[in-house]
C-alpha positions in Angstrom: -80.2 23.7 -58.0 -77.1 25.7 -57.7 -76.0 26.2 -53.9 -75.8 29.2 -52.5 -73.8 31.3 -49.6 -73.7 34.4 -47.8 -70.1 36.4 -47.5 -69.2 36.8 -43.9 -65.5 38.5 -44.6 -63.9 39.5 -46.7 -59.5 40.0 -46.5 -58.4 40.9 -50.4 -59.3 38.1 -52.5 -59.6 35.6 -50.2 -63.7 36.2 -49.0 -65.5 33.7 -46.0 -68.9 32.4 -46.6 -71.5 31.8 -43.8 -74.0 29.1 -44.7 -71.9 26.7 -47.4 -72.9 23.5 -46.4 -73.6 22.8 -50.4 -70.1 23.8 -51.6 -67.1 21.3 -52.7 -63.6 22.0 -52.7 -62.3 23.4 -56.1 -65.7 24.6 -57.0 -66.3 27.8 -59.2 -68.2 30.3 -57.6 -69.8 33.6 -58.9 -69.4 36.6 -56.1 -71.6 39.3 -55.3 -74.3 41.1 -57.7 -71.1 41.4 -60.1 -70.6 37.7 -60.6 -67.2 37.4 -60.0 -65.4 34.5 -60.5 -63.7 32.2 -57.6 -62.7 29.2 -56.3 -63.4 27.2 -53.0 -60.2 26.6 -51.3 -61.1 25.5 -47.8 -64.1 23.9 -46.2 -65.1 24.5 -42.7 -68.4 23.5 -40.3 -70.9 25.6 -42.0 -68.2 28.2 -43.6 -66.0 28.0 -46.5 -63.3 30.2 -47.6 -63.1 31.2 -51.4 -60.2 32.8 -53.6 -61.6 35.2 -56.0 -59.7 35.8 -59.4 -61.1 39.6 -59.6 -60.6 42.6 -57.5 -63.3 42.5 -54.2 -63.8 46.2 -54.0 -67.1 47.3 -53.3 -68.2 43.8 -52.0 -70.0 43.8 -49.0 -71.0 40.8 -46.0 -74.2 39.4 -46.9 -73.9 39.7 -50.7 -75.0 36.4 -51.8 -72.2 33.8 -53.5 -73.6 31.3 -56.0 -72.0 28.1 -57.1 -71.6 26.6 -60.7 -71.5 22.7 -59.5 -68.6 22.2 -61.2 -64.3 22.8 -60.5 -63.0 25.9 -62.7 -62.2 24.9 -66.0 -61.2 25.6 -69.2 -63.0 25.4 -72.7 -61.0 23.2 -75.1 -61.9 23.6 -78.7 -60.8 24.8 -82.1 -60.3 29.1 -81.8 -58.2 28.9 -78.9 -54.6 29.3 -81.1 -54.0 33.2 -82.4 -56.0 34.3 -78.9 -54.8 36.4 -76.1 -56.6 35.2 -72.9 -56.6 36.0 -69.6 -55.2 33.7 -66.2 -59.1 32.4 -66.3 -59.4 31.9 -70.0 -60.9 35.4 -71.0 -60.7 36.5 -74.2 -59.1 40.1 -73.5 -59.9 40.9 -77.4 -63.9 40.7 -76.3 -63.0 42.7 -73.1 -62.0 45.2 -75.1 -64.8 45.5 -77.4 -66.8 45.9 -73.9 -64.8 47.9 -71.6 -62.4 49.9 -73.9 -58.8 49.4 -72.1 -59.4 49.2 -68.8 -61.2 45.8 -67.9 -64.2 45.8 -65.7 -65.3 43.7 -63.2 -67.6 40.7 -63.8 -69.4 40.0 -67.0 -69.6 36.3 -68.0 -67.8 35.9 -71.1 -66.9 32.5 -73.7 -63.8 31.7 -73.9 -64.0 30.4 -77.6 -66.0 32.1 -79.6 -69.4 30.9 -80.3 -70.8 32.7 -83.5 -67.3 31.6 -85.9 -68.1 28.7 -88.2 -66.1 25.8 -88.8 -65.3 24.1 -91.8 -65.7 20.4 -90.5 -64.8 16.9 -91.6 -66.7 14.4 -89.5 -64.6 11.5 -88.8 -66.8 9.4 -87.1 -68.9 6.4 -88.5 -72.3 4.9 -87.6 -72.3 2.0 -85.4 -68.9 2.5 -84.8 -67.2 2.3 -80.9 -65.3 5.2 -80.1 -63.1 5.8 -76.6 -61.3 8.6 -75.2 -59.1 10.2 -77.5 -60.7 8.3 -80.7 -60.6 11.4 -83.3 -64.3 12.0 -84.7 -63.8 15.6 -86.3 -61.3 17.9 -87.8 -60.9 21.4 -88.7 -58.4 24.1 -90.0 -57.6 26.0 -86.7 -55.6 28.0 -88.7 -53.6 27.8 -91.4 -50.2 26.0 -89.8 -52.3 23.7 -87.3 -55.2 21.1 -87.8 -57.7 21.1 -85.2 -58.4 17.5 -84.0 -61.9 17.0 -82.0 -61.0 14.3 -79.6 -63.8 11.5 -77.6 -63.3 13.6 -74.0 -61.6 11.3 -71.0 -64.4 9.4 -69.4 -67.2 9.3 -72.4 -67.0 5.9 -74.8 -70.2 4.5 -76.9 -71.4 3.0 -80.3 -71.7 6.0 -82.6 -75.8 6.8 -83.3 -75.6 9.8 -85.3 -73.5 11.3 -87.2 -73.6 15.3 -89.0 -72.6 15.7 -92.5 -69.5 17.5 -93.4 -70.4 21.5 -93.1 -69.9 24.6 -91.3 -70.9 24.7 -87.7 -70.5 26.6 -84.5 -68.3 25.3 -81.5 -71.5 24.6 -79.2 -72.9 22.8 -82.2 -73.8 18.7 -81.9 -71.3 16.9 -84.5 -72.4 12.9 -83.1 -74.2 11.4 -81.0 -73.4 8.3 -79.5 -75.1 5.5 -76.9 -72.7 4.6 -73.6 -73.0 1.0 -72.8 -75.3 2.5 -69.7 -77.8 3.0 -72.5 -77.6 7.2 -72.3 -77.5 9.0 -75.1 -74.4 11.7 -75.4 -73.9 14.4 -77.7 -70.3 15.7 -79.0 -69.8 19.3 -79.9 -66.7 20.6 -81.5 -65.8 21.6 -77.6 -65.3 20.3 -73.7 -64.3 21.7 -70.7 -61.6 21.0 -68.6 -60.8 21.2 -64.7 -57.3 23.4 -64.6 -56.1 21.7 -61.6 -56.4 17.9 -63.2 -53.7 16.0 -65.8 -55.6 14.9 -68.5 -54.9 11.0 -68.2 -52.7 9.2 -71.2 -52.0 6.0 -72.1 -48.3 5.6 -70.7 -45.0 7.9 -70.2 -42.6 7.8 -73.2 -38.6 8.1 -72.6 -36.9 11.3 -73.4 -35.0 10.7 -76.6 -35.1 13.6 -79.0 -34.1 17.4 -77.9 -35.7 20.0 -78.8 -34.3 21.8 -81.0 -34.2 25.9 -80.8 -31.4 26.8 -83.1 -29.7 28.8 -80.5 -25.9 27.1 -79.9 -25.4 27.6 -75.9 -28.9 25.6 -75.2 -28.8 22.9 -78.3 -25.2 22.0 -78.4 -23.7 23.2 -75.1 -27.0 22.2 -72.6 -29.7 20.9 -74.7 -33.1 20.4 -73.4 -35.7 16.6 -74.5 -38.6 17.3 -75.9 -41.5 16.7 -73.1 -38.7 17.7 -70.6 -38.8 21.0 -68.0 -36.0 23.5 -68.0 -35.9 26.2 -65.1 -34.3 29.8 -66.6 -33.4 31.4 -63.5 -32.0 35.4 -63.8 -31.6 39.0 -62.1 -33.9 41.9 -63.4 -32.0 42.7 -67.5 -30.4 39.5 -68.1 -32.8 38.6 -70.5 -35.0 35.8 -69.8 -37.7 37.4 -71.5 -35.2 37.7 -75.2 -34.2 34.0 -74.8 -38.2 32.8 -74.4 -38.6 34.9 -77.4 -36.1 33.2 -79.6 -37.0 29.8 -78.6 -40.9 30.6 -79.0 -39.5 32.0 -82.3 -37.6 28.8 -83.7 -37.9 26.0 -81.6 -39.3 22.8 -83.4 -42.4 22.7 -81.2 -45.7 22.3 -83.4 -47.6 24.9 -80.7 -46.2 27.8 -78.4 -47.9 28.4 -75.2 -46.6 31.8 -73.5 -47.5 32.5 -70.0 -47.2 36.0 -69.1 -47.5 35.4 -65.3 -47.2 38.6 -63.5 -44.9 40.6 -65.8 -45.3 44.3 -66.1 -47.7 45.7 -68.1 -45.7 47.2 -70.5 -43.7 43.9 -71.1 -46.6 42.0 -71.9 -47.3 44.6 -74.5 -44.4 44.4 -75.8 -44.8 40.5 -76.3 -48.1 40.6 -77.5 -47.1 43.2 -80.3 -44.1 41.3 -81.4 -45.9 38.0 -81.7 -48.5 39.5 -83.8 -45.4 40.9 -86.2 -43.2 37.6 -86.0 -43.5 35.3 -89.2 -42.8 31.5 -88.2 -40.1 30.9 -90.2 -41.5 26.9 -90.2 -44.7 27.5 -92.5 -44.2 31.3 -93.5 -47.2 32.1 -91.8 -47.8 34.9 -89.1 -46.2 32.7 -85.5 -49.8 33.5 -83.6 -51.0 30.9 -86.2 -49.9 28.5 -83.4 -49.4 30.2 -80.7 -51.7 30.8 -77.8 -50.9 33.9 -75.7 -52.2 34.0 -71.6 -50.9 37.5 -70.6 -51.8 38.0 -66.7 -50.2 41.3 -65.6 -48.5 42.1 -62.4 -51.6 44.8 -61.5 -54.1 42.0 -62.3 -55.8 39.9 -59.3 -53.1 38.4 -57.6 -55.3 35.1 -57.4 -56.0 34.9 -61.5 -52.3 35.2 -61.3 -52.0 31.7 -59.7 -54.9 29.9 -61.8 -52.6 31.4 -65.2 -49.8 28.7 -65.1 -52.1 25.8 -64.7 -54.9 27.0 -67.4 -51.6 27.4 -69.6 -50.5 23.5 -68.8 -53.9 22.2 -69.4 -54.4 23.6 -73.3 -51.0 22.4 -73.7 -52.2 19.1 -72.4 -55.4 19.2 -75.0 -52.6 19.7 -78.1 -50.5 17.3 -77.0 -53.2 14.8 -76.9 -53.8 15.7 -80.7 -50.2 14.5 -81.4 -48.3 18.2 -81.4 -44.7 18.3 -79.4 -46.1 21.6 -77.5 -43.4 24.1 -75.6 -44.6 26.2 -72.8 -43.0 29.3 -71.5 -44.0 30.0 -68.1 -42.9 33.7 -67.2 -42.3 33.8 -64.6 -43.0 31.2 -61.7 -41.7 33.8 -59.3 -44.8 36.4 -60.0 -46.8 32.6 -59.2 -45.3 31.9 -55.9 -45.4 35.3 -54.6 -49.5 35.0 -55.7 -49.3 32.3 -53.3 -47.4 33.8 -50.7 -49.9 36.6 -50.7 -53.0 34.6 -50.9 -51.5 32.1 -47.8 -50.5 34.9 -45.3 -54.3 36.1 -45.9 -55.3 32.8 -45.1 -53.0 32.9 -42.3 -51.1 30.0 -42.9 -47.7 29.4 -41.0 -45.6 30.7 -43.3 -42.2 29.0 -44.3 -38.7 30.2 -45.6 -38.9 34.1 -46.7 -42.5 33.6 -45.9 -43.5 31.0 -48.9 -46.1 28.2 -48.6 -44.9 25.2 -46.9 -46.6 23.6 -49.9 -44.5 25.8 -52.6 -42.4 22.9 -53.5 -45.4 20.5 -53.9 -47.1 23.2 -55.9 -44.1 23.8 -58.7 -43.3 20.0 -58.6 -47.2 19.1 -59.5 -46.8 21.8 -62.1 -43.8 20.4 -63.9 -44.7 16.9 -63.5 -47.7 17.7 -66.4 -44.5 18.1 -68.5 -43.6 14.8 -70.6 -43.6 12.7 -73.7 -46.5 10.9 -73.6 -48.3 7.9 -75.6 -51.8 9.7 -75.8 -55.6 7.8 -75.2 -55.7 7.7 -79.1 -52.2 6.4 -79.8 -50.3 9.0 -80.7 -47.4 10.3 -79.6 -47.3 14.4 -78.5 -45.3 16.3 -75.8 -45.3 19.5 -73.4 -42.1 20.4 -72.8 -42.0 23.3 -69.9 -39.9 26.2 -69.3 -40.2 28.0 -66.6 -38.6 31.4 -66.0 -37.4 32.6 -62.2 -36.8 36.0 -61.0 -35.1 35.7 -58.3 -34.7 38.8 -56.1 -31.4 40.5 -56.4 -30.2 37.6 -58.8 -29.4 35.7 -55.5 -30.3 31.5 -57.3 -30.4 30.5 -53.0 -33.6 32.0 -52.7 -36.4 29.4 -52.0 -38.4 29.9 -55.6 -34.7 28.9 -57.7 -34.1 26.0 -55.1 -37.3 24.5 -55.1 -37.5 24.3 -59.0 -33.9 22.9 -59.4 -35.4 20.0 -57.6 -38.0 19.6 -60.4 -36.7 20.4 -63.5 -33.8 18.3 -65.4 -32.2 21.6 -67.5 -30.5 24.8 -65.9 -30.1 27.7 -68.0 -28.7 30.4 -65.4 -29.0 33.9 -66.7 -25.7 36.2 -65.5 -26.4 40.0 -65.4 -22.5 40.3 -65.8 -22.9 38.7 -69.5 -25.6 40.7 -70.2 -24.6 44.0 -69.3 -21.2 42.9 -70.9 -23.3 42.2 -74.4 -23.2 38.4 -74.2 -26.9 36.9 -75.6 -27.5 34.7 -74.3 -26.2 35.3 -71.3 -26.1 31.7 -70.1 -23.4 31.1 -67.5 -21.8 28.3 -68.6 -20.5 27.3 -65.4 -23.7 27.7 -63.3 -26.3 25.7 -65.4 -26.2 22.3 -66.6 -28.8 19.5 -68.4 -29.2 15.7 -66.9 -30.7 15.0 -70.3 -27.6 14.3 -72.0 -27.4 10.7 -71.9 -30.6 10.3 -73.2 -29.7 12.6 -76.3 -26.5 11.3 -77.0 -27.5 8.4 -79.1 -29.9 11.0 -81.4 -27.1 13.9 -81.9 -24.4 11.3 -82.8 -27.0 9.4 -85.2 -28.6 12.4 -86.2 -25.8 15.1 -86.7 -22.1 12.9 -86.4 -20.6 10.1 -84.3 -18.5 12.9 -82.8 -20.8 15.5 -81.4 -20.9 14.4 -77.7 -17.2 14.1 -77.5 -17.0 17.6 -78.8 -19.2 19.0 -76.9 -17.5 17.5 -73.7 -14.1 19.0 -75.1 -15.7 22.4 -75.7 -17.0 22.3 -71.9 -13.4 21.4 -70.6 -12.1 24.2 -72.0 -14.5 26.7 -70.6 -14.1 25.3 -67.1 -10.2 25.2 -67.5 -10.1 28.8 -68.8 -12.0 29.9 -65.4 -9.5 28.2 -63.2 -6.9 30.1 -65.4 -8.6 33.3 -64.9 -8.5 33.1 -61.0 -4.8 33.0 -61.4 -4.6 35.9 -64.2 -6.7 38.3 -61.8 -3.5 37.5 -59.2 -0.5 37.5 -61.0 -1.5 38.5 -64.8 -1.3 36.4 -67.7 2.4 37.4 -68.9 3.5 34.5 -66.6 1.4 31.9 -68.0 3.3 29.1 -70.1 2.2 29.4 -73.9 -0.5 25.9 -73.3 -2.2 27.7 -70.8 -2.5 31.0 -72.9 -3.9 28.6 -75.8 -6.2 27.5 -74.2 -7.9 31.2 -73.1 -7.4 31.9 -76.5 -9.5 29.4 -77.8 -11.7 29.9 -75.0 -12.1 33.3 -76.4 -13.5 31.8 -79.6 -15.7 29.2 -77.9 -17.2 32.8 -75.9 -17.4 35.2 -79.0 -17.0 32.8 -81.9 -19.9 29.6 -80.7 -21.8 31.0 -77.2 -22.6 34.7 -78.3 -25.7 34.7 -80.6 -27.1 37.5 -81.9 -30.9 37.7 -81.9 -31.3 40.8 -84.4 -28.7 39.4 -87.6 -30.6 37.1 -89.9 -27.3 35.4 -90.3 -26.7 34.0 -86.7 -30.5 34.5 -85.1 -31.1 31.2 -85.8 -28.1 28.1 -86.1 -29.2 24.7 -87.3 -27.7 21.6 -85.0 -25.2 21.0 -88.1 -23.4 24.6 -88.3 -23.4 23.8 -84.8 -21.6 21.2 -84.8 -19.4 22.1 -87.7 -18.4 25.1 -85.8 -17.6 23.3 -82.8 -15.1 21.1 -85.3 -13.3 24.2 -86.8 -12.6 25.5 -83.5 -11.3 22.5 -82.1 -9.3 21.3 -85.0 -7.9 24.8 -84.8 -6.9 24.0 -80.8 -5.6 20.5 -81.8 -3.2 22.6 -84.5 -1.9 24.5 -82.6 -1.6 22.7 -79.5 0.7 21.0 -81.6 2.8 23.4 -82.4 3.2 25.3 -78.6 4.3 21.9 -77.9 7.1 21.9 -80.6 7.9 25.4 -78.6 5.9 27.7 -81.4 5.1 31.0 -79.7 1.5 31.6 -79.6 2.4 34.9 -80.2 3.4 34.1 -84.1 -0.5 31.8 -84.3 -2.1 35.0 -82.7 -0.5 37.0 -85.6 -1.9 35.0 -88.3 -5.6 36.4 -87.8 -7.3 32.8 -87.5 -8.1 33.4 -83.9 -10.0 36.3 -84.8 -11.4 35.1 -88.3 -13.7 32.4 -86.4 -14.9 34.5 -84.3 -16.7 36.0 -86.9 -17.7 32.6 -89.0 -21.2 32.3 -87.1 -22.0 35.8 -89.3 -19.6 34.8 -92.5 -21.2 31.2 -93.1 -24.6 31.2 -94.6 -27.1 28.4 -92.6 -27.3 26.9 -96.5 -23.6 27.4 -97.2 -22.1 25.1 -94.5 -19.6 23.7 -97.3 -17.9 27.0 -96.5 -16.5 25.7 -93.5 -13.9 23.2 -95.3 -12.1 26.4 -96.1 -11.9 27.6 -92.9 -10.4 24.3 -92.3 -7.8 24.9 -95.3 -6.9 28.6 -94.0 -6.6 27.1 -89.8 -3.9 24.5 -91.9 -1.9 26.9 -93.6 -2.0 29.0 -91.0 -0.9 26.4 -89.1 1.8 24.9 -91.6 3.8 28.1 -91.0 4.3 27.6 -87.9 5.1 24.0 -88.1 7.8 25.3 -90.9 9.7 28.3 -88.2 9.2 25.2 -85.5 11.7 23.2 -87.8 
C-alpha cells in the first residue's frame, strides 16, 4: 500500500509534509488532488520536505501527498529518439494535444508511447542464460538508429519463453525468463530508470579518439575525446547556443541529446524548429531521427529545471550501453545551479559564495563524472561525451558556476563577446581556453590524418600567443616600429584568425571542415610563414610579400577549396612558391 502524508507548508516548490513516517529519500510523490509530481529531499521525525517539479499554486495544508514506492525515473525504450520531452520526461507533443499551448498542471502522462507498434526481432533463445546488458530484442527506432532491448542491471535468468518475431507495443512481454531464485520475470520492450543513479558498466575505457565536429578552432586547435566533458563558458550573444548547433549538426556522435535547461522560451523554439528542418548530413535523413530533445524553459518549475540535466545524462547512458558514442549538450548548467540556489535558500540552507549550494561543486562534478568511454555489461564499447554550456553573469569566467566546472571538465572553449560582436564564429578565445586531452589524441591525429599534425598545431598556437604579446606593444607605440619578423608574424596571424579560426556556419563550403582540410590548411599557411620567414631574414621587405596577394588569397581558401577537392591545395602551394621565388630573386 502506497504511503501517504498530509502537507503542513508550503514555500514555492519546496512543500512540508506532516505524518511521513512511510516515505524514503528520492521517492516520487504525487501532490494534492492534481497529482503533481515531486521528490523527497529531506527526512525529518515525523515530517519530510518534498521538491515539486510543477507550480504549487492553489495547493493548500492538509491536501493529502501520496507516494509511488519508487525514486523518480525515467522510461527507457524504443520512441524516445525524434521526441521533445520535458525536465521529467513528458512528452510535450501529448501535452499539447491536451492543453493546447499552455500546459496545465498534473495529468499522469507516458513518456513513450504505448499504442505505436514495433516491428521486433527477438534475439533471445530458449533455455539460454542471459545477464545485464545481454541483447534479447531489436527494432528500427527510426530510420538512422537500431533500437537495442537490453537484460536491465540487476535481472539475469535461463530464458523460458520466448515471443515470435511481430509487431508489439512497448508494455508488451517479449521473454520470460526464470532467476536462479526460481521467480519468474517478464521483459517488455521497456524499463525504468532512477535519474539520479549511473547505470553500472563493465570498466572505464581510456580516451583515445576525438570527437570529431568538423569545426577547425575545436578539432584541430582544442579538440575534445570522445566520452570526454567540455565546459563552453560565454557572456549573453557570444554564441554558445550557434556552436551547440553546429556540433549537434556534424559531430560524429551516433545520438544527440540537447538539454534546453532554462533557456528562454523563444530560444527553445527556435531550436526545436530548426532541428525538425536540419537534414543529418551522415544518413540524409531528417537529424531528429537521432536526436532526442529535453526543452525545460526558464518560466517552467524551477525544480523540473534541476531534474532536466540528469534525465538528459541517464538516456544518454541507456544508448551508450547499446554501443552508440552519444554527445550531450547541456544548455545551460547556469539556469541548473541557479534552480538550486533557489530551491536551497527555500530550504534555508547556509548559503555559500554568491549565495550557491555549498554542495554545487559536488553536484556538477557527479554530473560530469556519468561522462566517459565505457566497456558496457554486454561488451560493447559506447560513450557520452558532455558539453556543458555556462552563462556566466556579465561574461565575468570568476563567478563560482565557470570555476567550479573548470575543475571537472578536461576541455575549455571560452566564448569572447569581443569576437562575436566583431563577426568572429566561433568566437573561441584562443588564449582563454585550452584541452588536457591532447596527449591522449596525439597518437590518433598523427596515425589518422599525418605524422605532422601535433607539431603543427603547436606551431599555429605559438604564433597566436606571440602575436598577442606583439599587440600589447602595437596599442603603445604602433606597428611602424616593429622589425619586418615581428610584422610577419601578425601577418600570418591574421591568416591563422580569418583564413583557419573564422568558420562560417551559413556557407555550405566552410560550415563543415573535415580533419584533413584541416590539417592541409594548417600546412599551406605555415609553409607560407616558413617562405617567407626566409626571405625577411635575407632582408626582403614584407612590404614586397604583402604586395603579392598570397596573404590575402588564403584567407579565402576555407571558401575556394571544395571538402572533396583538397588536391586543390598543392597549387596553393605552387602560387605561395612563386610568390615566394620573387622575392628570393630582388633578395639576390
Amino acid at each position: 500500500m502506497s504511503s501517504t502524508a498530509k502537507i503542513y507548508g508550503i514555500n514555492g516548490p519546496v512543500v512540508t509534509l506532516d505524518g511521513a513516517a512511510g516515505f524514503s529519500m528520492q521517492e516520487m510523490v504525487f501532490v494534492g488532488k492534481l497529482g503533481l509530481v515531486g521528490e523527497v529531499i529531506s527526512i525529518g521525525a515525523g515530517r519530510a520536505t518534498i521538491q515539486v517539479y510543477e507550480s504549487t499554486t492553489s495547493l493548500r495544508p492538509g491536501e493529502e501527498v501520496v507516494g509511488s514506492g519508487m525514486p523518480i525515473s525515467v522510461t527507457l525504450g524504443p520512441g524516445i529518439i525524434g521526441t521533445i520531452f520535458d525536465g521529467i520526461q513528458r512528452p510535450l507533443k501529448k501535452i499539447e494535444e491536451r492543453d493546447g499551448h499552455f500546459i496545465s498542471r498534473g495529468g499522469n502522462y507516458e513518456p513513450l508511447d504505448a499504442e505505436r507498434l514495433w516491428e521486433v526481432k527477438v534475439k533471445a533463445k530458449c533455455g539460454a542464460i542471459i545477464k545485464p546488458g545481454d541483447i534479447y530484442a531489436t527494432c528500427e527506432e527510426t530510420p538512422s538508429i537500431e533500437h537495442r532491448c537490453l537484460v536491465p542491471p540487476g535481472i539475469e535468468g535461463e530464458v523460458v519463453y520466448v515471443a515470435p518475431d511481430g509487431k508489439y507495443r512497448v508494455n508488451d512481454t517479449v521473454i520470460k525468463l526464470r532467476t536462479p531464485e526460481g521467480e519468474t520475470r517478464e521483459l517488455s520492450l521497456c524499463h525504468k530508470w532512477p535519474i539520479r543513479v549511473p547505470r553500472p558498466i563493465r570498466e572505464k575505457l581510456e580516451l583515445s579518439e576525438p570527437l570529431v565536429t568538423g569545426q577547425r578552432v575545436l578539432d584541430s586547435i582544442f579538440p575534445l575525446a570522445k566520452g570526454g566533458t567540455a565546459a563552453l563558458p560565454g557572456g549573453f550573444g557570444a554564441g554558445k547556443t550557434m556552436v551547440q548547433h553546429q556540433i549537434a549538426k556534424w559531430c560524429d556522435a551516433d545520438i544527440i541529446i540537447y538539454v534546453g535547461c532554462g533557456e528562454r522560451g523563444n530560444e527553445m523554439t527556435q531550436v526545436l524548429e530548426e532541428f525538425s528542418e536540419l537534414v543529418d548530413p551522415r544518413t540524409g535523413h531528417k537529424l531528429t531521427d537521432r536526436t532526442v530533445l529535453i526543452a525545460n524553459t526558464s518560466n517552467m518549475p524551477v525544480a523540473a529545471r534541476e531534474a532536466s540535466i540528469y534525465t538528459g545524462i541517464t538516456i544518454a547512458e541507456y544508448y551508450r550501453d547499446m554501443g552508440y558514442h552519444v554527445a550531450m549538450m547541456a544548455d545551460s548548467t547556469s539556469r541548473w545551479a541557479e534552480a538550486l540556489r533557489e530551491v536551497s535558500g527555500r530550504l534555508e540552507e547556509m548559503p555559500a559564495e554568491e549565495g550557491f549550494p555549498a554542495y554545487l561543486p559536488s553536484r556538477l562534478a557527479a554530473f560530469y563524472e556519468r561522462a566517459g568511454r565505457v566497456m558496457t555489461l554486454g561488451g560493447d564499447v559506447g560513450s557520452v561525451t558532455v558539453i556543458g554550456a555556462v552563462s556566466p553573469t556579465g561574461a565575468d569566467f570568476s563567478e563560482p558556476v565557470t570555476q567550479a566546472t573548470k575543475r571537472f571538465t578536461r576541455c575549455f572553449w571560452a566564448l569572447d563577446k569581443s569576437l562575436a560582436y566583431s563577426r568572429h564564429y566561433p568566437a573561441v578565445n584562443w588564449t582563454q581556453s585550452y584541452s588536457e586531452y591532447i596527449g591522449e589524441l596525439t597518437e590518433w591525429y598523427d596515425t589518422n590524418v599525418a605524422p605532422q599534425f601535433s607539431e603543427f598545431r603547436a606551431r599555429i598556437l605559438r604564433l597566436l600567443a606571440e602575436e598577442t604579446s606583439l599587440m600589447e606593444i602595437v596599442k603603445l607605440i604602433g606597428s611602424d616600429v616593429l622589425p619586418d619578423d615581428q610584422k610577419l608574424i601578425i601577418e600570418i596571424a591574421r591568416v591563422i584568425r580569418i583564413g583557419l579560426l573564422q568558420q562560417d556556419a551559413y556557407n555550405p563550403k566552410d560550415t563543415y571542415s573535415p580533419i584533413k582540410k584541416q590539417f592541409l590548411m594548417m600546412k599551406t599557411i605555415l609553409h607560407l610563414y616558413d617562405r617567407a620567414k626566409s626571405l625577411v631574414e635575407k632582408a626582403v621587405p614584407i612590404s614586397r610579400l604583402l604586395a603579392t596577394g598570397i596573404f590575402e588569397k588564403l584567407e579565402k581558401m576555407k571558401y575556394e577549396i571544395p571538402s572533396d577537392r583538397l588536391e586543390l591545395f598543392d597549387e596553393y602551394i605552387k602560387e605561395i612558391d612563386a610568390a615566394t621565388s620573387t622575392g628570393e630573386e630582388t633578395a639576390k
